[in-house]
PyMOL Python script that loads the backbone (N, CA, C, O; Angstrom):
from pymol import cmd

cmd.read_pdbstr("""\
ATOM      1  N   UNK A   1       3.920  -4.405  -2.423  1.00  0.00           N
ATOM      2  CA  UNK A   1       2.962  -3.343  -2.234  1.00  0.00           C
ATOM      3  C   UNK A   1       2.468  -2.868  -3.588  1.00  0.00           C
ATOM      4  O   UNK A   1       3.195  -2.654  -4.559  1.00  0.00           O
ATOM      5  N   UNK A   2       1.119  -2.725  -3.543  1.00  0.00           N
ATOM      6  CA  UNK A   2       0.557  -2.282  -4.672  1.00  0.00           C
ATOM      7  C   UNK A   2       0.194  -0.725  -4.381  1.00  0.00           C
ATOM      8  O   UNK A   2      -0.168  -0.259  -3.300  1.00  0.00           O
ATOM      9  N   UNK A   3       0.418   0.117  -5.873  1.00  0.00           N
ATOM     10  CA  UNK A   3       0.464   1.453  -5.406  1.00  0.00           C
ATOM     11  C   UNK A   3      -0.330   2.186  -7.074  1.00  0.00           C
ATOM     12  O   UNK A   3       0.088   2.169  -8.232  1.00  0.00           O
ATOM     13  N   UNK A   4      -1.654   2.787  -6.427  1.00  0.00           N
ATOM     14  CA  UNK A   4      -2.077   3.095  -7.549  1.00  0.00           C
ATOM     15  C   UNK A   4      -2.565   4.786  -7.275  1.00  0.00           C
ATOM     16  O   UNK A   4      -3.175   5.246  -6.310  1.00  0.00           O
ATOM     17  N   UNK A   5      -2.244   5.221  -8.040  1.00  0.00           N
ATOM     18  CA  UNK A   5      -1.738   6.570  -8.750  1.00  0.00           C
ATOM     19  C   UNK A   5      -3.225   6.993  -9.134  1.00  0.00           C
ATOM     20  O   UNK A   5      -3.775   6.259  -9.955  1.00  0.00           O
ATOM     21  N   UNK A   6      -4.227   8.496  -8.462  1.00  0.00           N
ATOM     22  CA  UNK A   6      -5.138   8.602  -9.331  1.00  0.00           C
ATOM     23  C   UNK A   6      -4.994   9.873  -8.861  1.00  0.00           C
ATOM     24  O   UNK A   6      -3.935  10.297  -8.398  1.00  0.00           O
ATOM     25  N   UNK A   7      -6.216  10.639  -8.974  1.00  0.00           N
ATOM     26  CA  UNK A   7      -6.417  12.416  -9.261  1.00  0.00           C
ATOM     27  C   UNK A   7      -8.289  12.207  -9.117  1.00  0.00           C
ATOM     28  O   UNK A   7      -9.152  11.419  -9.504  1.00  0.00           O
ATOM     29  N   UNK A   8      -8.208  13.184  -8.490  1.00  0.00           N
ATOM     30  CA  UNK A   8      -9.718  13.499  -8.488  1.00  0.00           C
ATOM     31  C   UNK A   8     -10.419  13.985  -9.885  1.00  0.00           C
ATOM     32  O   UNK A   8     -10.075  14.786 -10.754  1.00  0.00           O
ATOM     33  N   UNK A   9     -11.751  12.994  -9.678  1.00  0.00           N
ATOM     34  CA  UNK A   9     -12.716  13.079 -10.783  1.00  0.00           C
ATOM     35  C   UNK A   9     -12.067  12.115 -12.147  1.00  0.00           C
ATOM     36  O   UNK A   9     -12.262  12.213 -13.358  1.00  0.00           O
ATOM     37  N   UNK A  10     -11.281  11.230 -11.386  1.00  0.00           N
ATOM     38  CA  UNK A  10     -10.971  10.072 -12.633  1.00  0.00           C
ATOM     39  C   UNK A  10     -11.846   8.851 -12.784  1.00  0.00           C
ATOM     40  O   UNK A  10     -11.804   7.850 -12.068  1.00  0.00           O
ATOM     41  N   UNK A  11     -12.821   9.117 -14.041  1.00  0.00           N
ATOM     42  CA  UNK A  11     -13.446   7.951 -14.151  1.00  0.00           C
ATOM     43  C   UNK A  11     -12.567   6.331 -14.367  1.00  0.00           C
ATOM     44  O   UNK A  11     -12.926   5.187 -14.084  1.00  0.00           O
ATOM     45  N   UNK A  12     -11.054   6.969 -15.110  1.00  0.00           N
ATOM     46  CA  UNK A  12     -10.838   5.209 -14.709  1.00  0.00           C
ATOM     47  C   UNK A  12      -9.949   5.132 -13.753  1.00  0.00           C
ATOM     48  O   UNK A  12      -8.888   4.754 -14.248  1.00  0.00           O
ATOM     49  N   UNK A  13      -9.873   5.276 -12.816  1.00  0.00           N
ATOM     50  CA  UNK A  13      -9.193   5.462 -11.683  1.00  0.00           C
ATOM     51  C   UNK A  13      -9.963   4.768 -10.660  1.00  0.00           C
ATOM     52  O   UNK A  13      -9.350   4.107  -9.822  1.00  0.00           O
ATOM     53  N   UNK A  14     -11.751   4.869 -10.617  1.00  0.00           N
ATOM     54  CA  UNK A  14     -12.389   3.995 -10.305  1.00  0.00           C
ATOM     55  C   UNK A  14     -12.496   2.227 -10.705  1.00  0.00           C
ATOM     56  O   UNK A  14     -12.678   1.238  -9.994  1.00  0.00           O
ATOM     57  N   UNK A  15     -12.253   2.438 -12.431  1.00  0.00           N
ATOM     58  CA  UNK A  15     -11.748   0.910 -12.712  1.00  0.00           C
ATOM     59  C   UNK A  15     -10.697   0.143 -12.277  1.00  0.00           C
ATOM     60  O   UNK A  15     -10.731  -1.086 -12.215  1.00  0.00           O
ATOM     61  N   UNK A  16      -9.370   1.126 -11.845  1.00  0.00           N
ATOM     62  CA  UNK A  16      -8.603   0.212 -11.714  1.00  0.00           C
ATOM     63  C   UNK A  16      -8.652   0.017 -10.381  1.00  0.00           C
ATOM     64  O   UNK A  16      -8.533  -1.129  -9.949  1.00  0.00           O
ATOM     65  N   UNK A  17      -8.886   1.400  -9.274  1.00  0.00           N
ATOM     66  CA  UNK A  17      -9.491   0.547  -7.837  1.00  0.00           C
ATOM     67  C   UNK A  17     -10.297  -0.675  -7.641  1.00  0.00           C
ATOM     68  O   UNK A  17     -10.065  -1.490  -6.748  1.00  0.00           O
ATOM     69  N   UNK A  18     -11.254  -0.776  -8.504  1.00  0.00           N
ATOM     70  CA  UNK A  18     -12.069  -2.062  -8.296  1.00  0.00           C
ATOM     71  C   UNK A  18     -11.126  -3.304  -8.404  1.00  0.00           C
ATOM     72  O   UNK A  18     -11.088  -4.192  -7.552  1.00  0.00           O
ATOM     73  N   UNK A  19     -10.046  -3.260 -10.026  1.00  0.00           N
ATOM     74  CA  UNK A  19      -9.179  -4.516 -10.221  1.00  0.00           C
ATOM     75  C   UNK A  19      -8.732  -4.887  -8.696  1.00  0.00           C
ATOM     76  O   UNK A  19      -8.921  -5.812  -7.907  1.00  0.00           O
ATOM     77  N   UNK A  20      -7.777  -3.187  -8.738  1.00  0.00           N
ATOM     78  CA  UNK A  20      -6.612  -3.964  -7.712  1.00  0.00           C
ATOM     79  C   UNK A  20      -7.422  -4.315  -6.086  1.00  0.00           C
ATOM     80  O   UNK A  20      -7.042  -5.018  -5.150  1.00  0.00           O
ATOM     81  N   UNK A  21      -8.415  -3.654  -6.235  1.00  0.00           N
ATOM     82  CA  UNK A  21      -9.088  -4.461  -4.547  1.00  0.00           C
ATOM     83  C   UNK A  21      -9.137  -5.457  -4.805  1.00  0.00           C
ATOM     84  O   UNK A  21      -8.403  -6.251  -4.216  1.00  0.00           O
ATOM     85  N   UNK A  22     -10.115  -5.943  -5.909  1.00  0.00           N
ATOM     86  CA  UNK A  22      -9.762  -7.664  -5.855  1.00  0.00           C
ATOM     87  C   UNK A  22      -9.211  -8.348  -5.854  1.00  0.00           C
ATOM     88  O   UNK A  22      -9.473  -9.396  -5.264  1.00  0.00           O
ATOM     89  N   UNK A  23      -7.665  -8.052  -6.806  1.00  0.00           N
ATOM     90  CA  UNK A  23      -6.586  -8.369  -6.637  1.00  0.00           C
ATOM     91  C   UNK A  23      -6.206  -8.638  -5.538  1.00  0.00           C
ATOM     92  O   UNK A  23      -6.407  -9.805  -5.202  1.00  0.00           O
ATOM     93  N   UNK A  24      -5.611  -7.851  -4.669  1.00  0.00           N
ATOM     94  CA  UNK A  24      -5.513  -7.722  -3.105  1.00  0.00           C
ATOM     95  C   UNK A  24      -6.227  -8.727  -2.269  1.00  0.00           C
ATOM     96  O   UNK A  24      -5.868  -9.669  -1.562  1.00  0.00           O
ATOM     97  N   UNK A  25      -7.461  -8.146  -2.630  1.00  0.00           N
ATOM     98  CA  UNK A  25      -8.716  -9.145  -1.479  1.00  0.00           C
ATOM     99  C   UNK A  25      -7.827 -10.712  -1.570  1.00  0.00           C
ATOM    100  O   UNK A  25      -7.352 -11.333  -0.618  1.00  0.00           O
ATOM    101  N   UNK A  26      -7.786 -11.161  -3.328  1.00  0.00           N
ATOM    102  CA  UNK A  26      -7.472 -12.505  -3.496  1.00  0.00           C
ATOM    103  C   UNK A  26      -6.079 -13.125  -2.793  1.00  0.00           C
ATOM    104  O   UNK A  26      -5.944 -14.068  -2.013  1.00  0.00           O
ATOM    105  N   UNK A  27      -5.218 -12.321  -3.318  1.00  0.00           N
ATOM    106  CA  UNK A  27      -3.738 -12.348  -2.777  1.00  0.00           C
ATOM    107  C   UNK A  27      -3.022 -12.450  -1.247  1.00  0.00           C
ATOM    108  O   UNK A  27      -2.205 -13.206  -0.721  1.00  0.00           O
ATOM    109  N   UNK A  28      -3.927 -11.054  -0.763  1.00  0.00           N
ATOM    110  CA  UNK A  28      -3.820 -10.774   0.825  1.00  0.00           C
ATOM    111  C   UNK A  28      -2.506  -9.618   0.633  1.00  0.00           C
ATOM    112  O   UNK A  28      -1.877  -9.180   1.596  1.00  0.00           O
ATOM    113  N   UNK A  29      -2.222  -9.206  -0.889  1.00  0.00           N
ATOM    114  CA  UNK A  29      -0.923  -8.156  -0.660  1.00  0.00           C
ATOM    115  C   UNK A  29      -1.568  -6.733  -0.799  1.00  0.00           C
ATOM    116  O   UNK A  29      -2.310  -6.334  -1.697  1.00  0.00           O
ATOM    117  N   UNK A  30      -1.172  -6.155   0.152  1.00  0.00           N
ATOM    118  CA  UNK A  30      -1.223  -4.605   1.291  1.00  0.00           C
ATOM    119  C   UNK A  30      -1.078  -3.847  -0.305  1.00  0.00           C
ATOM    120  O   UNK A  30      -0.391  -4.251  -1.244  1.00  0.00           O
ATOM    121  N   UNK A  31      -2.107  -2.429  -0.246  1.00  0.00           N
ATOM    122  CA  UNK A  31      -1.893  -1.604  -1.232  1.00  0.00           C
ATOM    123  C   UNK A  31      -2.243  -0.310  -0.960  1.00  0.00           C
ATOM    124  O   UNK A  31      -2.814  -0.188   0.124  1.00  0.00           O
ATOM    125  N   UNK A  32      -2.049   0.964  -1.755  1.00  0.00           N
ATOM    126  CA  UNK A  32      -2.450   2.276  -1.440  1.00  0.00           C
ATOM    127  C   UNK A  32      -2.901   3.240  -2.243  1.00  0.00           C
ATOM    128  O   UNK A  32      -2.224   3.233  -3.271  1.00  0.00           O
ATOM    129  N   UNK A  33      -3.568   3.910  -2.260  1.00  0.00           N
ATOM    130  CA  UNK A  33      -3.801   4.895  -3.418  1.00  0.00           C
ATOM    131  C   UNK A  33      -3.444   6.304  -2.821  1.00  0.00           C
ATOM    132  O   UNK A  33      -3.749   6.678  -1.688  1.00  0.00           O
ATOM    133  N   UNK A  34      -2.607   7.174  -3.949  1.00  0.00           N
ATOM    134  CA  UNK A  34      -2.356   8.056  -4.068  1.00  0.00           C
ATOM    135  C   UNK A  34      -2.396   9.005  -4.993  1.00  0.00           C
ATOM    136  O   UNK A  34      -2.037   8.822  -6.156  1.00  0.00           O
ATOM    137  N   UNK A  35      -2.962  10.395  -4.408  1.00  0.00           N
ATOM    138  CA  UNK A  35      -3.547  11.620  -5.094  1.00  0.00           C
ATOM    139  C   UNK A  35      -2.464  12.359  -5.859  1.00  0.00           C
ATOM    140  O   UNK A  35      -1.770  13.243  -5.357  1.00  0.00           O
ATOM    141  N   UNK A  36      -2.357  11.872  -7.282  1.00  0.00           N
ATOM    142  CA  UNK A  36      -0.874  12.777  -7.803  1.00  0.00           C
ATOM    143  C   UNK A  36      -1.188  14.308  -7.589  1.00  0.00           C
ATOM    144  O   UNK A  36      -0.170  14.942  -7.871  1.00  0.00           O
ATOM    145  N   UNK A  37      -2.233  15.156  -7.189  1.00  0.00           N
ATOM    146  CA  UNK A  37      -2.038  16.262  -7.196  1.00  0.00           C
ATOM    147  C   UNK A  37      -2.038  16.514  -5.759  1.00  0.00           C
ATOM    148  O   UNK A  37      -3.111  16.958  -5.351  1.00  0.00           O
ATOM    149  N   UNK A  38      -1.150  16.355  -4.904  1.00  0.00           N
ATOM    150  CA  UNK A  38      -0.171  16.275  -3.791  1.00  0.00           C
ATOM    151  C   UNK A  38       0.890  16.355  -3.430  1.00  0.00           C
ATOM    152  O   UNK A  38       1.344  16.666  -2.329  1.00  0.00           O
ATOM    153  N   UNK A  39       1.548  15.960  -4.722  1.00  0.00           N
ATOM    154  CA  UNK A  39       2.808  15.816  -4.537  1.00  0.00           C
ATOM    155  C   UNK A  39       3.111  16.285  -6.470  1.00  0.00           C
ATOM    156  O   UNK A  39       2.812  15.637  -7.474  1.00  0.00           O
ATOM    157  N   UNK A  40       3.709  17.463  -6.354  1.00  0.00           N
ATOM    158  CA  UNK A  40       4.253  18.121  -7.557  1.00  0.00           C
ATOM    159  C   UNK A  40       5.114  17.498  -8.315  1.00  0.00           C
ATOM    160  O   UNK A  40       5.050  17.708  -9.527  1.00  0.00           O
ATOM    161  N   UNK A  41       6.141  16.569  -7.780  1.00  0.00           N
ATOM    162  CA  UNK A  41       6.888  15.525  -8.525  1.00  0.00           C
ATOM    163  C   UNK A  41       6.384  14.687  -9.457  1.00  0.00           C
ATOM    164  O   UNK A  41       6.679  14.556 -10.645  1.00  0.00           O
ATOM    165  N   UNK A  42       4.751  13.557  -8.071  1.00  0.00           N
ATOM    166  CA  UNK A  42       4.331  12.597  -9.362  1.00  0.00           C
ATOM    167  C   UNK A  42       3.242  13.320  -9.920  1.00  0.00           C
ATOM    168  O   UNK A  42       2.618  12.673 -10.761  1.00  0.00           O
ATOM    169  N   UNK A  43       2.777  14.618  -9.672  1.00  0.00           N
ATOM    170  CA  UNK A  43       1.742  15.573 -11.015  1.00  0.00           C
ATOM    171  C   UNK A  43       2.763  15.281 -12.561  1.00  0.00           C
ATOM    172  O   UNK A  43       2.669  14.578 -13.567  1.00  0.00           O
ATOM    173  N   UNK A  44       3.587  16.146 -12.081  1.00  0.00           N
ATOM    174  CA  UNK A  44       5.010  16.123 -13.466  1.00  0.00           C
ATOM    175  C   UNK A  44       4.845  14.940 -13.815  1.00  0.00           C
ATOM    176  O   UNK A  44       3.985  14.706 -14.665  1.00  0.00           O
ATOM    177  N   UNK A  45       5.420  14.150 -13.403  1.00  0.00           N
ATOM    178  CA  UNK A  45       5.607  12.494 -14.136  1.00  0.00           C
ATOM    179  C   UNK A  45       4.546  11.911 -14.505  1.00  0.00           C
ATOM    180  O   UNK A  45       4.666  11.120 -15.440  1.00  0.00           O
ATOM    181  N   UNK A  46       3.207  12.104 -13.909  1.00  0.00           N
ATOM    182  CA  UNK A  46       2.234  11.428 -14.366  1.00  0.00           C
ATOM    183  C   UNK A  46       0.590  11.872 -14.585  1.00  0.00           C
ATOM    184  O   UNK A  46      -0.502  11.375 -14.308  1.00  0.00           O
ATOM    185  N   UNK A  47       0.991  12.866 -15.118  1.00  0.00           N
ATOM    186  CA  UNK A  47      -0.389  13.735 -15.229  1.00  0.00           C
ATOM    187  C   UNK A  47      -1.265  13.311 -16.335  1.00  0.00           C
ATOM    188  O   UNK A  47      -2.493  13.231 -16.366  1.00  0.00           O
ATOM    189  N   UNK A  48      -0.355  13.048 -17.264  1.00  0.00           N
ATOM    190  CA  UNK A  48      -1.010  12.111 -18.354  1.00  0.00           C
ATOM    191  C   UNK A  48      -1.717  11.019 -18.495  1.00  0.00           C
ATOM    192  O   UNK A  48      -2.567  10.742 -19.340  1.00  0.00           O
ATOM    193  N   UNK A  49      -1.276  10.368 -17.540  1.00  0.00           N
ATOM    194  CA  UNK A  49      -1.028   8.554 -17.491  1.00  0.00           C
ATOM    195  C   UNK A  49      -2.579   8.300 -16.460  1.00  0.00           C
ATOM    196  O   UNK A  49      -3.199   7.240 -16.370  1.00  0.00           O
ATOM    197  N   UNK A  50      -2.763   9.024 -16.084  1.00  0.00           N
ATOM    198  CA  UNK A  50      -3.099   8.524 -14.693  1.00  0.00           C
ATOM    199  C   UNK A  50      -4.553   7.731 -15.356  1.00  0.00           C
ATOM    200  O   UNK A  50      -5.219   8.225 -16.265  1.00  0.00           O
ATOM    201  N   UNK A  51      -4.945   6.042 -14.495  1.00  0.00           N
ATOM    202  CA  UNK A  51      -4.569   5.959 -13.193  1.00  0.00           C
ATOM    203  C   UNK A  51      -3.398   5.104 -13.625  1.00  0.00           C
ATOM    204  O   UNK A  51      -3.493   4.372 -14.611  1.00  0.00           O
ATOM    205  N   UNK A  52      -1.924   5.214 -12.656  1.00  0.00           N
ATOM    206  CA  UNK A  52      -0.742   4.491 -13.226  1.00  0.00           C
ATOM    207  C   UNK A  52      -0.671   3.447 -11.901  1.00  0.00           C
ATOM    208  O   UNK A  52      -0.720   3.925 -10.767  1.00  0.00           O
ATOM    209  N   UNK A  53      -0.566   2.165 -12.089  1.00  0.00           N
ATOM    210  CA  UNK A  53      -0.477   0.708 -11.081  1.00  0.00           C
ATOM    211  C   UNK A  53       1.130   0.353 -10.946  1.00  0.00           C
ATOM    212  O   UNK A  53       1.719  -0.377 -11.743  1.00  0.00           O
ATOM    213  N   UNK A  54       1.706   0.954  -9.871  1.00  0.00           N
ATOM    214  CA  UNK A  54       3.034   0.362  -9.544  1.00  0.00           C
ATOM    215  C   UNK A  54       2.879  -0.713  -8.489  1.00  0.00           C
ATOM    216  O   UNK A  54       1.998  -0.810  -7.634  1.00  0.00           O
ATOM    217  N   UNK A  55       3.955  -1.531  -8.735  1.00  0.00           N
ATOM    218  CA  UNK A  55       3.949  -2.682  -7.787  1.00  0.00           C
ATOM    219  C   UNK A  55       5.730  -3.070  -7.226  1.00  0.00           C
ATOM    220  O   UNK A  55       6.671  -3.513  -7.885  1.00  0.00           O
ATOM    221  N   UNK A  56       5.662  -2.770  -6.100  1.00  0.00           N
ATOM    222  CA  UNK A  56       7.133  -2.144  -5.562  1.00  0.00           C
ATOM    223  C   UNK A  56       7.703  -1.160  -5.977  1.00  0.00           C
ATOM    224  O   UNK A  56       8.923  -1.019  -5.904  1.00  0.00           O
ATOM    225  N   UNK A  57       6.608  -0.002  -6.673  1.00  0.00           N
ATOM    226  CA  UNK A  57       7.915   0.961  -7.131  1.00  0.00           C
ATOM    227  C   UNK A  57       7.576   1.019  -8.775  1.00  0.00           C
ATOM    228  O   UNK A  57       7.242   1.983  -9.464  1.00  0.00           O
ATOM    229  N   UNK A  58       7.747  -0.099  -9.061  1.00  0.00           N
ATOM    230  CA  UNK A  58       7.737   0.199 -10.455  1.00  0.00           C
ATOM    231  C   UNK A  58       6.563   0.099 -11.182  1.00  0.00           C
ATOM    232  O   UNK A  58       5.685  -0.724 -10.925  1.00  0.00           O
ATOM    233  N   UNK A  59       6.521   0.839 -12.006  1.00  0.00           N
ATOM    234  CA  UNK A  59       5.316   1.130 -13.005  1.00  0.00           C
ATOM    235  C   UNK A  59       5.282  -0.170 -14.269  1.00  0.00           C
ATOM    236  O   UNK A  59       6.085  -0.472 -15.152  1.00  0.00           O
ATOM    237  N   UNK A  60       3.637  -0.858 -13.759  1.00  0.00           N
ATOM    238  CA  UNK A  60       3.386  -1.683 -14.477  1.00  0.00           C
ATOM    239  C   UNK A  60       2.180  -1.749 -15.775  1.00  0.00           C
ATOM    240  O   UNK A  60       1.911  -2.485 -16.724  1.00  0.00           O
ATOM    241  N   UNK A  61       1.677  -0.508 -15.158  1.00  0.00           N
ATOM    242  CA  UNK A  61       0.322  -0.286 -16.469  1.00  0.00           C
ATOM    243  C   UNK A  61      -0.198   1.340 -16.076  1.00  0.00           C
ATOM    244  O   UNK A  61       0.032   1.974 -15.046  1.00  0.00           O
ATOM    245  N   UNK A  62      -0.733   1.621 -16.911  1.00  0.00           N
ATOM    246  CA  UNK A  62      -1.654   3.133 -16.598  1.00  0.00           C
ATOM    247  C   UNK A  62      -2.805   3.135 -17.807  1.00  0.00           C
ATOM    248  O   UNK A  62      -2.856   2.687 -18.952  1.00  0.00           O
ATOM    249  N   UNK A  63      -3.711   3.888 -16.923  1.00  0.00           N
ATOM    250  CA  UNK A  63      -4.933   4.440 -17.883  1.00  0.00           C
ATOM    251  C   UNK A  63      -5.830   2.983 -17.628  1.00  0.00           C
ATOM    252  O   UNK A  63      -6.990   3.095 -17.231  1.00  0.00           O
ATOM    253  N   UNK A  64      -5.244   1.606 -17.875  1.00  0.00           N
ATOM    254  CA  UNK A  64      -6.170   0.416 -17.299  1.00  0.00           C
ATOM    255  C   UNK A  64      -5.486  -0.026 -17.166  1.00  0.00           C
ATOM    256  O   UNK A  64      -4.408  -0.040 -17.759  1.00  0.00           O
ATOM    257  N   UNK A  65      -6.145  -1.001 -15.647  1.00  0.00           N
ATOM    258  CA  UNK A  65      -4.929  -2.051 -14.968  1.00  0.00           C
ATOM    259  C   UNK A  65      -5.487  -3.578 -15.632  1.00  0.00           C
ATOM    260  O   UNK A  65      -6.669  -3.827 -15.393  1.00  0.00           O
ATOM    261  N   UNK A  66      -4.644  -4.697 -16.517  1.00  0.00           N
ATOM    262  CA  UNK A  66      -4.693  -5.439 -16.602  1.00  0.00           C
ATOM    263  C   UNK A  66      -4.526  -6.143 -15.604  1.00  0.00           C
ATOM    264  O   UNK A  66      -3.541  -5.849 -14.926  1.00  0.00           O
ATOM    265  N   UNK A  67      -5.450  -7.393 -15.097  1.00  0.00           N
ATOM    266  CA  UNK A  67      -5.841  -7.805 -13.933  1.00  0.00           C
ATOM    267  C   UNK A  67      -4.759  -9.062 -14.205  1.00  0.00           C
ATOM    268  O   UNK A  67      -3.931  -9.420 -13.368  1.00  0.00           O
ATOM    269  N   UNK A  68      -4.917  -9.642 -15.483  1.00  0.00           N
ATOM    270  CA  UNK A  68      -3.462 -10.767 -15.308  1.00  0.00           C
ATOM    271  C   UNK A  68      -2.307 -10.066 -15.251  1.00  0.00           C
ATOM    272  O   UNK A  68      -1.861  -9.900 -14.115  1.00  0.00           O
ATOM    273  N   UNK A  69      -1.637  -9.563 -16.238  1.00  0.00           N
ATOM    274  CA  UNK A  69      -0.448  -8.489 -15.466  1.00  0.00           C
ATOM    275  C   UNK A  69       0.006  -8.487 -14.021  1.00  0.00           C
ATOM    276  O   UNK A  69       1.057  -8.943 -13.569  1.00  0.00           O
ATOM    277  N   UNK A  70      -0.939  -7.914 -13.413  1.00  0.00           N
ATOM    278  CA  UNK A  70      -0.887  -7.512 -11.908  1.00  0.00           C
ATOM    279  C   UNK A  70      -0.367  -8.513 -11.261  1.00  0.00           C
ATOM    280  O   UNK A  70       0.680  -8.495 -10.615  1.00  0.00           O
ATOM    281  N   UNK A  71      -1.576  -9.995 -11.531  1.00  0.00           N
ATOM    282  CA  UNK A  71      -0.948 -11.132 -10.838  1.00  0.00           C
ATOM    283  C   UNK A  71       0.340 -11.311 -11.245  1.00  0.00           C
ATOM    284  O   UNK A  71       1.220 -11.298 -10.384  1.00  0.00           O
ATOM    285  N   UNK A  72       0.593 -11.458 -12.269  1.00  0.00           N
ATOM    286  CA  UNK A  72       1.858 -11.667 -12.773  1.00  0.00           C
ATOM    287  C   UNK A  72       2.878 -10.992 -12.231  1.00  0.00           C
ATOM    288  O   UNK A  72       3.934 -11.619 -12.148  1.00  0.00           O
ATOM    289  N   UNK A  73       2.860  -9.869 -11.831  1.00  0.00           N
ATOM    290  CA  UNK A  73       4.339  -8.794 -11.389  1.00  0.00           C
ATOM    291  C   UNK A  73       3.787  -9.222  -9.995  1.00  0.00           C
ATOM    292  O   UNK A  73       4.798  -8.833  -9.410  1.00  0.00           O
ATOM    293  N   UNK A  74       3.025  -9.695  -9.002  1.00  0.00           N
ATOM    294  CA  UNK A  74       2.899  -9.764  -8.066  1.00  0.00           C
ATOM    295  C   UNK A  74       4.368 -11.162  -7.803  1.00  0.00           C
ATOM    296  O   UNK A  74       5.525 -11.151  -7.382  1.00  0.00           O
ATOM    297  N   UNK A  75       3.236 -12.367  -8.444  1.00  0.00           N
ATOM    298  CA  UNK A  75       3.759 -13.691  -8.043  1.00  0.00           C
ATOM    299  C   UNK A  75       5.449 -13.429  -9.141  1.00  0.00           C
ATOM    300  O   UNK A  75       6.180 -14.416  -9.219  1.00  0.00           O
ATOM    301  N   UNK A  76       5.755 -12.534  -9.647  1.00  0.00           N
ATOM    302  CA  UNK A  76       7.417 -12.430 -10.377  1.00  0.00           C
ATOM    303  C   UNK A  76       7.777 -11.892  -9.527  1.00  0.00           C
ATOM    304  O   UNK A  76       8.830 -11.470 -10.005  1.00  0.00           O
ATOM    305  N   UNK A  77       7.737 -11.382  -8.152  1.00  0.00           N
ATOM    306  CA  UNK A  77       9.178 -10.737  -7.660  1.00  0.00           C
ATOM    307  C   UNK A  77       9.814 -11.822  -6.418  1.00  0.00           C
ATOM    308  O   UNK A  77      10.891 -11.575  -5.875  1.00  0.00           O
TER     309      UNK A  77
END
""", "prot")
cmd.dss("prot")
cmd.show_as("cartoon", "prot")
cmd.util.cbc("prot")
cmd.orient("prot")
């Protein structure tokens, strides 16, 4: 599962939605986006960072999603 981390009025938060749809589209692996100012935990942890690209959980990039990366932590687990 791909899980990307944004906040309203993030201009790159739009960039990395575009990666990881395509990503996805290509792959066929299921993903979600979520509003860190929702949840007070990931505000704290990632207010800075944002947009941050986890993939199972773990945090693989923020601020821009490298599109090889992605594949890469996809096809590594």
């Amino acid at each position: 599962m791909i899980t990307l981390l944004t906040r309203p009025g993030c201009h790159l938060c739009d960039d990395a939605r575009a990666v990881i749809e395509r990503v996805a589209a290509d792959t066929g692996e299921p993903w979600e986006e979520k509003d860190i100012t929702l949840d007070e935990g990931l505000l704290r942890e990632y207010h800075d960072h944002i947009p941050v690209t986890l993939v199972d959980g773990k945090q693989i990039d923020f601020w821009r999603v490298d599109e090889q990366r992605l594949r890469r932590a996809l096809a590594d687990r």
